[in-house]
C-alpha positions in Angstrom: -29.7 -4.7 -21.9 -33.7 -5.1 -21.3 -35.3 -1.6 -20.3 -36.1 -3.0 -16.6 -32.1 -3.5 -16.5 -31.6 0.3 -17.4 -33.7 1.0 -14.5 -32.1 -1.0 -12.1 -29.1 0.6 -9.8 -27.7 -2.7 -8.9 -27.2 -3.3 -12.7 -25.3 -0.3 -13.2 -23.5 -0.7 -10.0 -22.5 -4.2 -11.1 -21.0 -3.2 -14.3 -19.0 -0.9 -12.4 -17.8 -3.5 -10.2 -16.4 -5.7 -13.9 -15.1 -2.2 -15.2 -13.0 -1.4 -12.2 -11.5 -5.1 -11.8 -11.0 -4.9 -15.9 -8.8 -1.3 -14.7 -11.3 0.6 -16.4 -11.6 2.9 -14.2 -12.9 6.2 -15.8 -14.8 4.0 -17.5 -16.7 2.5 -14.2 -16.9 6.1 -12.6 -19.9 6.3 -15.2 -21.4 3.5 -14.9 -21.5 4.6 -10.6 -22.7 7.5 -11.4 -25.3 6.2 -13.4 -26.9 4.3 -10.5 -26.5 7.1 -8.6 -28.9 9.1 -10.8 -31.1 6.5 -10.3 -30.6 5.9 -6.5 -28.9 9.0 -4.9 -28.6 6.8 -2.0 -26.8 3.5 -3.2 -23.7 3.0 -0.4 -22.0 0.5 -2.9 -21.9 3.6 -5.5 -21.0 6.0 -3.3 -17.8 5.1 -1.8 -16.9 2.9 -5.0 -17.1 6.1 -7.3 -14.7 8.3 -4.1 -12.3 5.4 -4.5 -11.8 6.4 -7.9 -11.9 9.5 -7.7 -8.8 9.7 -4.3 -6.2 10.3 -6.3 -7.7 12.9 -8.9 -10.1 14.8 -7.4 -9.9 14.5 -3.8 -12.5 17.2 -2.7 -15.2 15.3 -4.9 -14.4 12.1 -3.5 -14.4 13.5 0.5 -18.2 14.5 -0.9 -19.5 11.5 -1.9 -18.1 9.8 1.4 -19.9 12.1 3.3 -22.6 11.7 1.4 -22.3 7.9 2.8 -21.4 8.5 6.1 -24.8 10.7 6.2 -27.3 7.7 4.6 -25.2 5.2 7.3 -22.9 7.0 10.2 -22.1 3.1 10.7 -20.7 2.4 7.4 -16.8 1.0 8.3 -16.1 1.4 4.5 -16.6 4.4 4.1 -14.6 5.9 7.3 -11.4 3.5 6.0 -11.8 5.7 2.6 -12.4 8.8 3.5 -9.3 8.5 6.0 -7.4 7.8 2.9 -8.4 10.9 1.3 -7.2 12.8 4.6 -3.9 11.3 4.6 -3.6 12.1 0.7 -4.2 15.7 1.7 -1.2 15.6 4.6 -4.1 15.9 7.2 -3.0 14.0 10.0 -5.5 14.6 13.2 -8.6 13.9 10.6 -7.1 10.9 9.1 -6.7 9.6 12.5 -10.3 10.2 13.7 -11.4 8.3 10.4 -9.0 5.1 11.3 -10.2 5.3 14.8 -13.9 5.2 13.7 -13.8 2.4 11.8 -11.9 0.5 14.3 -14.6 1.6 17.4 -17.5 0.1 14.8 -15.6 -3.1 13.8 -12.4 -3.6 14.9 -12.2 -7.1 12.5 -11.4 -4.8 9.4 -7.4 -5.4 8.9 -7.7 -2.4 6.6 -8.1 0.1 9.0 -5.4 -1.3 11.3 -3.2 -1.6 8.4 -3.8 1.8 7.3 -3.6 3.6 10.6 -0.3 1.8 11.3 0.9 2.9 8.1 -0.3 6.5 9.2 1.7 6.0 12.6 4.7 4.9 10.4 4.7 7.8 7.8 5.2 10.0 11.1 8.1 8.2 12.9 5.9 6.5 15.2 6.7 3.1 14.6 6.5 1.2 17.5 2.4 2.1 17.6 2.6 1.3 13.5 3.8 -2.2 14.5 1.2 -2.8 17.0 -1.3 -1.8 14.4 0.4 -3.9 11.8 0.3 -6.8 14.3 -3.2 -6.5 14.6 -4.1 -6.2 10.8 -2.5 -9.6 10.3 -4.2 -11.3 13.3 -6.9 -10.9 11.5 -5.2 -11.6 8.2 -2.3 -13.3 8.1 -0.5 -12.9 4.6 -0.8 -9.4 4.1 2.2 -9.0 1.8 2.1 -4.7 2.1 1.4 -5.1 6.1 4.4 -7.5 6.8 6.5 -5.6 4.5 5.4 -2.2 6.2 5.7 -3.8 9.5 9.8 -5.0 8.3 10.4 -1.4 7.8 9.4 -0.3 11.3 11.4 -3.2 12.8 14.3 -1.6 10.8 13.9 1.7 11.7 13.8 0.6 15.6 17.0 -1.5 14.8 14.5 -4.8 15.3 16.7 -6.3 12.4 15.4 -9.8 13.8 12.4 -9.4 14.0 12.1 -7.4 10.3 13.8 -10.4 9.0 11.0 -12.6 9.9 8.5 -10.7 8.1 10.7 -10.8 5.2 11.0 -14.9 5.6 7.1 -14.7 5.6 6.5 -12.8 2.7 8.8 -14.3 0.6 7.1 -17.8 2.0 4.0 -16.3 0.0 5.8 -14.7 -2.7 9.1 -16.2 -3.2 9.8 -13.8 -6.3 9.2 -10.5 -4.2 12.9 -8.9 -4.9 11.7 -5.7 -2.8 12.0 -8.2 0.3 15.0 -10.5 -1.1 16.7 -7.2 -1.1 16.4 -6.0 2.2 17.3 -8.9 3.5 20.8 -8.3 2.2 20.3 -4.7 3.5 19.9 -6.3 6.9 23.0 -8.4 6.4 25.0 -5.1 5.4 24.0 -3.4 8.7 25.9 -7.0 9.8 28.7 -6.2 8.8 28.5 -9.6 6.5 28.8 -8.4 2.9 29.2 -11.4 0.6 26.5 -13.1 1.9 24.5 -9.3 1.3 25.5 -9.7 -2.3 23.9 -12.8 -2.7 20.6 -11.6 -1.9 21.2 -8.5 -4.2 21.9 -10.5 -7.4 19.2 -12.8 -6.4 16.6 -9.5 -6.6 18.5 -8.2 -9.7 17.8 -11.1 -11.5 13.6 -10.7 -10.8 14.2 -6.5 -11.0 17.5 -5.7 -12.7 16.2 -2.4 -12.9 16.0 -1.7 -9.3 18.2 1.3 -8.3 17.7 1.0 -4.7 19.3 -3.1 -4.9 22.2 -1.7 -7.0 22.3 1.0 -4.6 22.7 -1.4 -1.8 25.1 -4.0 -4.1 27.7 -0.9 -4.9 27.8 -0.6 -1.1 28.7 -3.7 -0.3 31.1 -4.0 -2.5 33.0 -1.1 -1.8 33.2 -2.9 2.0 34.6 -5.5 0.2 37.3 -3.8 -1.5 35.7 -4.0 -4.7 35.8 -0.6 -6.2 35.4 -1.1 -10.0 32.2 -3.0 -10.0 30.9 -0.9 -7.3 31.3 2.0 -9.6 29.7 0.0 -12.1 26.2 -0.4 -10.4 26.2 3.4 -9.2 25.9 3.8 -12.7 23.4 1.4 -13.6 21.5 3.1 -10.5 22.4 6.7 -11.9 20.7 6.0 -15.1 17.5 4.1 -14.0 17.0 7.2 -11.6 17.4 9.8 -14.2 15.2 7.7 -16.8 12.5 8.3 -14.2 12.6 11.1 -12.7 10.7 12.4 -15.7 
């Protein structure tokens, strides 16, 4: 490292960037801060360093966004992030006026529909969640976390069509995602058609045997099928994958 590199923000910022992909991430929080020392007003730092520190220290982070949000009012990044850091803290209305910021300065960020449909869905509101999820993948299309979010609202709204779509695309992206194999055969429970359920289950046990939720699901369809003893048999297998981490 030359001595013009030391005193260059961008270099220190762009270590950072390599620490943080690498999952180093106390490691980058340095390395931010360090360009920070440098240039108190470097954006890039600024809301890099409060993304790592959102789910530690959630007060420091809120700072350092604000501290952003001061240098640029305009910065789209920044509002996304610092609405994260609300809904962390359980505070709806401000979470909410962060989304809707970053929307009213560029609504072609699928982030912040994606993450103020998911703020609409952690409160029951789920047709608005699916409208935001809707427009998230508009923009981007295989969003494996927005069409599974959006499944879920279709589900809760008793859209079991619709949810099953999303689950068809996802797994047309990622055919080993077991979360959505599983659900499907959730959907087929609700049915009423219970073999064809279990086929879905074992296919997701066999990517995630140690899925509680699946064998949760299997058991039940099982029992609708008369099939007591091995029902009993995955409760179990549930039973102790729940209590193994629940510590």
């Amino acid at each position: 490292m030359s001595r013009n590199e030391q005193r260059n923000p961008e270099y220190w910022v762009n270590m950072g960037y390599s620490l943080t992909a690498e999952g180093k991430d106390e490691q980058a929080k340095k390395y931010y801060k360090k360009a920070l020392e440098l240039d108190p007003k470097n954006l890039v730092a600024l809301v890099n360093l409060a993304k790592g520190l959102n789910v530690c220290n959630l007060e420091e982070s809120k700072e350092y966004l604000r501290r952003a949000i001061g240098i640029n009012s305009n910065l789209v990044e920044a509002w996304i992030n610092l609405g994260v850091v609300y809904g962390l803290e359980k505070n709806y209305q401000k979470e909410m006026e962060c989304y809707n910021k970053a929307i009213s300065l560029d609504s072609s960020k699928p982030e912040a529909w994606h993450n103020r449909g998911r703020a609409y869905k952690e409160r029951g509101l789920f047709t608005a969640a699916i409208h935001d999820y809707n427009e998230a993948l508009r923009l981007k299309s295989d969003r494996i976390g927005t069409l599974y979010e959006k499944a879920y609202s279709h589900t809760r709204l008793q859209q079991f069509e619709e949810a099953d779509m999303c689950y068809d695309k996802i797994l047309q992206i990622d055919p080993l995602h077991a979360d959505s194999i599983s659900d499907k055969g959730a959907i087929l429970c609700i049915k009423g058609r219970y073999r064809e359920a279990l086929h879905f289950f074992d296919k997701a046990l066999k990517i995630d045997k140690r899925n509680a939720r699946t064998l949760r699901n299997k058991a039940k369809a099982l029992r609708a099928l008369r099939r007591t003893r091995t029902a009993k048999h995955c409760d179990l297998g549930a039973s102790n994958i729940e209590s193994e981490t629940s510590f």
